[in-house]
N, C-alpha and C positions, 0 to 999 in steps of 0.2 A: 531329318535326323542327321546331326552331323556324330561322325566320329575318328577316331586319333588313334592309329594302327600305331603301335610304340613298342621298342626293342632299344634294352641297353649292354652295356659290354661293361666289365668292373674289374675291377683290382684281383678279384678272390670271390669264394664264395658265401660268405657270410656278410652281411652288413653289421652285426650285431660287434664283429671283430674288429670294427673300424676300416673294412676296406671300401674301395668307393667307385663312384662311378666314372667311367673313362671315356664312353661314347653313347650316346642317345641318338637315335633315328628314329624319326615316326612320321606318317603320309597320312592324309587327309581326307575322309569318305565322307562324300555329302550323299543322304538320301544315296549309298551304297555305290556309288559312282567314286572312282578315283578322282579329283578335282586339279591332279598335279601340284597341290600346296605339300610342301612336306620339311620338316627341323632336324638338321643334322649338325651335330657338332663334336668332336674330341675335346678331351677335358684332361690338365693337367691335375692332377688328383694328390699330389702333395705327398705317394706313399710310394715305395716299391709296389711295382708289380707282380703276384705270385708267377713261379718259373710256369705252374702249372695251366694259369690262366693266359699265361703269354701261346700257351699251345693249344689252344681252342681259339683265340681268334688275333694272334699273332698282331696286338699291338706292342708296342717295346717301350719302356720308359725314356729312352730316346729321343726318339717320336715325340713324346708328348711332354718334352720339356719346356718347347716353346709355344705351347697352348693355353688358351683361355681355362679361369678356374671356374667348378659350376657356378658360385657365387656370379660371374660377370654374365653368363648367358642364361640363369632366372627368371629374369626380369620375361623375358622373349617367350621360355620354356612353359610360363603358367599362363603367357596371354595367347600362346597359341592351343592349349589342349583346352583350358578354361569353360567350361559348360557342356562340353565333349563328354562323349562315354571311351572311355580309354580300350583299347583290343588287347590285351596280352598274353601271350604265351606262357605258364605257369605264370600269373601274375602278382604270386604273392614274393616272390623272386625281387620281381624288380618294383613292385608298389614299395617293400621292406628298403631297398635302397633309395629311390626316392626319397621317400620320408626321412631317413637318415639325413640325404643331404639337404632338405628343407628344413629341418631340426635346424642344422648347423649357420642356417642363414639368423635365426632367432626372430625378433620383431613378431611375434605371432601370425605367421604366414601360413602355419597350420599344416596337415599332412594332406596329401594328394586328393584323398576321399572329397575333402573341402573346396574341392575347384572340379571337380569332376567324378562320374561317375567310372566302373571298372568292369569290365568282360572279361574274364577268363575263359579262352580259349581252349585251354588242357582241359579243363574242368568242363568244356559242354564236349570236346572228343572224346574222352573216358564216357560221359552218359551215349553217346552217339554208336560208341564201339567198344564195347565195354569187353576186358578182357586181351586186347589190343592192343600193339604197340600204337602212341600217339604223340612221338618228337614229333616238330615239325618236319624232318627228312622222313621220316612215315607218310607224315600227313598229303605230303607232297607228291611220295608213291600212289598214294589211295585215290586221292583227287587231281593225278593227271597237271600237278603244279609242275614247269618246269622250276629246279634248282641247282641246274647245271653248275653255273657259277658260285655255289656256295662250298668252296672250299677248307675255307674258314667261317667261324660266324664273324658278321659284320652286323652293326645295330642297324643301319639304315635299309642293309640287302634285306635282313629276315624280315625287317617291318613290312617290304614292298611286298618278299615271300609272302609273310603273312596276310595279308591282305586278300592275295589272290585265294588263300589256302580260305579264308575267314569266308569269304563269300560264295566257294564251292561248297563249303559245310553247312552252309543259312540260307541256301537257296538256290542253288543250281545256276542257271543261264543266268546271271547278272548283267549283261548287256542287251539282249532282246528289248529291241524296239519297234512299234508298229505305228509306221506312218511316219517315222524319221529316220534320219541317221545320226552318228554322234558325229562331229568334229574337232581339230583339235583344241583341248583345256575342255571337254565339254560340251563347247558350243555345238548349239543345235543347229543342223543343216537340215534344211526341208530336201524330202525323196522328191524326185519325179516320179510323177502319176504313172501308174500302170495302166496298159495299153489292153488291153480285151477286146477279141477277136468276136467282130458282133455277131457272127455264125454257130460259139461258142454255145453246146448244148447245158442246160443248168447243173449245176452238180445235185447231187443228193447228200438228203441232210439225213442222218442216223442218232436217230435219238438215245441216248444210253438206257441201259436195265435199270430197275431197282437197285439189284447187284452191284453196277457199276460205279451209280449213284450213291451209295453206302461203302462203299470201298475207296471213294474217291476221296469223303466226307472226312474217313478215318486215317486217312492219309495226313490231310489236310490236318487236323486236328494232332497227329502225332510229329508234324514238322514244326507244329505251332509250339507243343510242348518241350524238343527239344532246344529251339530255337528262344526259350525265352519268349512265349509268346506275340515274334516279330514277322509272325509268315503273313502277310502283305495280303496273298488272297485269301484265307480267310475272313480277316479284318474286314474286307473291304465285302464282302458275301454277306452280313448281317449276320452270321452264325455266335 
């Protein structure tokens, strides 16, 4: 399962008003693992930038005078998220800008939907916590995210945020491995063998209740449904 943790930064907050997109950052989850591939770019965007926009994630028109226009970076943009399920944070936010600047390329290139599929994030934390604040600086509180650093939003930080936030909410321990270790990009490192003391009395096994067993079941089954039914050990149970 690959997928494209993605976060943009824009002019303003309407696309429909012609404002556009100024920076894109997205990282790259294979089968839920970080894989360190990840697109980041600023985008000269051809417009002022609203005063109000400048004070959420303190890009300047300055800045980004001497930047690539989305038009040149494209090309890179659709062949890296491409058959991906995209991660986004209120995602019809930035699906809506997207599409805008895809519009704008013409050639029937089509809107975002057409090269990939979309996760909205906002939308499975409101079913998660409903009644609940759920920015990502919530989200971050609730699941133990560090985002120290996010003093400003940045499209590439919140995509990394998001990521971690993404994977605490669909399934807890996301790194647990038994019988290897990770290494870095990934790579797999074989453990050294554990050493057992041959004098070592047997443990005892405790077989769970009906109760437990039915409790465990609905568990499963409720992580399944919030999660877009993506929860691994079910799937893999026969249930």
């Amino acid at each position: 399962m690959r997928q494209i943790v993605l976060d943009t930064e824009t002019t303003g907050l309407s696309a429909a008003e012609g404002h556009r997109v100024i920076e894109i950052g997205a990282v790259e989850l294979l089968n839920r693992r970080p894989t360190g591939r990840q697109l980041h770019h600023y985008l000269q965007p051809d417009r002022q930038i609203d005063p109000g926009a400048i004070e959420v994630h303190g890009i300047s028109n300055e800045f980004l005078a001497d930047k690539p226009r989305f038009a040149d970076v494209a090309q890179e943009f659709l062949d890296f998220v491409r058959g991906a399920e995209l991660v986004i944070h209120n995602a019809a936010f930035d699906v809506a800008f997207l599409n805008a600047e895809l519009a704008r390329l013409g050639d029937g290139i089509g809107p975002i939907e057409t090269h990939c599929s979309v996760l909205d994030t906002l939308a499975l934390a409101r079913r998660l916590h409903p009644g609940q604040r759920n920015t990502l600086d919530a989200l971050c509180r609730r699941y133990g995210v560090d985002n120290s650093g996010r003093s400003l939003h940045g499209a590439l930080l919140d995509a990394q945020i998001l990521a971690e936030v993404y994977l605490a909410m669909t399934g807890g321990q996301v790194a647990l491995l038994l019988g290897e270790e990770s290494g870095a990009a990934g790579e797999r490192v074989d453990a050294a063998p554990a050493r057992v003391r041959a004098d070592r009395p047997a443990l005892p096994v405790i077989a769970p209740t009906a109760d437990e067993l039915a409790a465990h079941a609905a568990r499963l089954k409720a992580i399944d449904k919030a999660s877009g039914g993506r929860c691994l050990w079910l799937a893999g149970s026969g249930d």
